[in-house]
C-alpha positions, 0 to 999 in steps of 0.5 A: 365480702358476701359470697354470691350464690346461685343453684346449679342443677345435677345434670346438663348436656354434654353439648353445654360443657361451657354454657351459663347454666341457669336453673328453672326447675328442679328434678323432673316433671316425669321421673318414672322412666325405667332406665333413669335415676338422674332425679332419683329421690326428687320431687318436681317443683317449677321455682319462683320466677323471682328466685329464678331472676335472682339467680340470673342476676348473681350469675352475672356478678359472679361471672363478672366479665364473663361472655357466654354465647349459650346458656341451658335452662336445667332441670328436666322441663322449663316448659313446664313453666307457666308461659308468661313466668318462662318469658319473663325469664328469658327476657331477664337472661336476655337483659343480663346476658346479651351476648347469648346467641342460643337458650336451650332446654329439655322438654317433654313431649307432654308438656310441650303439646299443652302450649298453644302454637303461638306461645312456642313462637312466644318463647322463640321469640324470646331466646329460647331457640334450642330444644333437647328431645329425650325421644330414645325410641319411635316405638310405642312397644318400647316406649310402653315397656320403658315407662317413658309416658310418650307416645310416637304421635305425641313426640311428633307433635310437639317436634312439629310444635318446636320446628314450626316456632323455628326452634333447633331440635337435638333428639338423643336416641338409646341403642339397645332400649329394646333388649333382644326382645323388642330390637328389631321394633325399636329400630323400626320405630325409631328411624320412622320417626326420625324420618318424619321429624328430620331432627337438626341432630340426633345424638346416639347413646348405648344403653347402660342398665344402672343398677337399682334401676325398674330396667335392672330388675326385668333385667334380673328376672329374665324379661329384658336382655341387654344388646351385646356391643356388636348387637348394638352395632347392628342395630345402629348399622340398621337404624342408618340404614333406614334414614331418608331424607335427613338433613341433619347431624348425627354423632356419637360422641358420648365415650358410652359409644363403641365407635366414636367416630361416627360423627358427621352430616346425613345424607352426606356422610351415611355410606361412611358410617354404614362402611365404617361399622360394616369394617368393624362387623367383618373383623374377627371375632379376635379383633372385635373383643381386642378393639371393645377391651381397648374402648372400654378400658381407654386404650382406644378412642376411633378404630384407626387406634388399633394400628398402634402395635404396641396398644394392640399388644397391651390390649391383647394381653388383658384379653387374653388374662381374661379368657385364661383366668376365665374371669367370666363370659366375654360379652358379660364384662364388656356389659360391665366395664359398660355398666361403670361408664354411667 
């Protein structure tokens, strides 16, 4: 019996651990951010429709029986696809997979403001209804610093552009993107933007300097500090802080996050989150590291945790291994056990 084959792209949402994952284009059509090597090495290219439906067609097979209630179209961008090309298949999906009730995809602000109002409608209409926004700062001097090739008013424009097509928007946001530098910017920044788009879902993610990375060399060379945890804390403390009239989701759920329990639904649970960092915040210094040790090296996975004496002790005894061997400055190996969760 022939196999049945069909690409799969290196990357996805964490939200789409079980979606049909189906691939229209390959690496991404940017791929020059200073903090990113998801397509290192990989050139952009859009693949042929008729490969794209061939794909469809043998996920199908292979699945067999298989239901999916969402499907996400990989790599980095299928709105760099020619309109009538996208269309043609989603129409497919829609044909082999009837069943699906969400389509989503990446895109990038860029190549979203080239399709015309009526060709983002076009494509809702089709199935895909779900965008994932990779904004990670409303500042300018941010986005300018992280080469992300965007600017405020164009992230705006195109979330204008996919909310008025009556598209559902994830947009991911990196705490400490700024470094100490541009920190108090990028919270500012940041939460205007938000305010003006009110995203369905804003996904938080700590930044984690990869090594090899544009980000690692200015990280290197002195221009950029990193955030300790407590400072990212203090950022995301401020960035709630500053949320007016958002309606949607808000999460923490990637383990790069040191309070994962932040997870929950603006305006309603925002005194919550404010009370629950500021509960972290008022701790001593002690129990600060005692929790982030416990989060990094998996003891840990909500505050609450801390309670249990005997993974408290275990924690305490690795902390204070660390501090007697002086194996190096506290908040140094936080930033690295950080660094391995990439």
């Amino acid at each position: 019996m022939s196999q049945i084959h069909f690409q799969q792209g290196p990357i996805r949402p964490p939200s789409e651990a079980d979606s049909l994952l189906i691939r229209t284009t390959q690496g991404c059509p940017w791929n020059k951010c200073k903090f990113c090597t998801l397509f290192e090495g990989m050139a952009f290219s859009i693949r042929p429709v008729e490969d794209i439906k061939r794909d469809i067609w043998a996920a199908k097979a292979f699945y067999k029986n298989r239901t999916f209630d969402s499907c996400f179209l990989q790599d980095g961008d299928s709105f760099a696809m020619e309109t009538q090309d996208l269309l043609d298949v989603l129409n497919t999906l829609k044909e082999a997979f009837p069943e699906l009730k969400q389509i989503s995809s990446y895109g990038r602000a860029q190549t979203m403001t080239k399709k015309s109002p009526a060709e983002m409608k076009a494509i809702y209409d089709a199935g895909l209804n779900m965008l994932y926004c990779g904004m990670e700062s409303g500042s300018i001097e941010v986005l300018k610093l992280m080469k992300k090739g965007i600017t405020p008013k164009s992230i705006l424009k195109s979330a204008e552009y996919a909310k008025q097509a009556g598209m559902k928007m994830m947009t991911f946001i990196i705490l400490g993107l700024g470094g100490k530098e541009l920190s108090e910017q990028h919270i500012a920044g940041t939460a205007k933007l938000l305010n003006q788009i009110n995203p369905d879902e804003i996904r938080i993610l700590s930044l984690a300097v990869k090594s090899g990375t544009e980000l690692d060399e200015i990280v290197q060379n002195g221009q950029f500090t990193p955030l300790t945890e407590r400072e990212m804390l203090e950022e995301q403390y401020q960035l709630i802080s500053k949320l007016d009239g958002m309606t949607g989701n808000y999460g923490n759920y990637h383990g790069i996050n040191v309070l994962t329990e932040l997870n929950g639904q603006l305006p309603k649970d925002k005194e919550t989150f404010l009370r629950t960092i500021d509960h972290f915040l008022q701790m001593s210094e002690s129990d600060q590291n005692n929790f982030i040790l416990g989060r990094r090296t998996h003891y840990y996975a909500t505050l609450s945790d801390m309670r249990n004496q005997l993974m408290y002790d275990s924690v305490q005894r690795e902390l204070d291994r660390i501090q007697q061997q002086k194996l190096g400055d506290i908040d140094d190996i936080f930033y690295q056990l950080r660094q391995r969760m990439i």
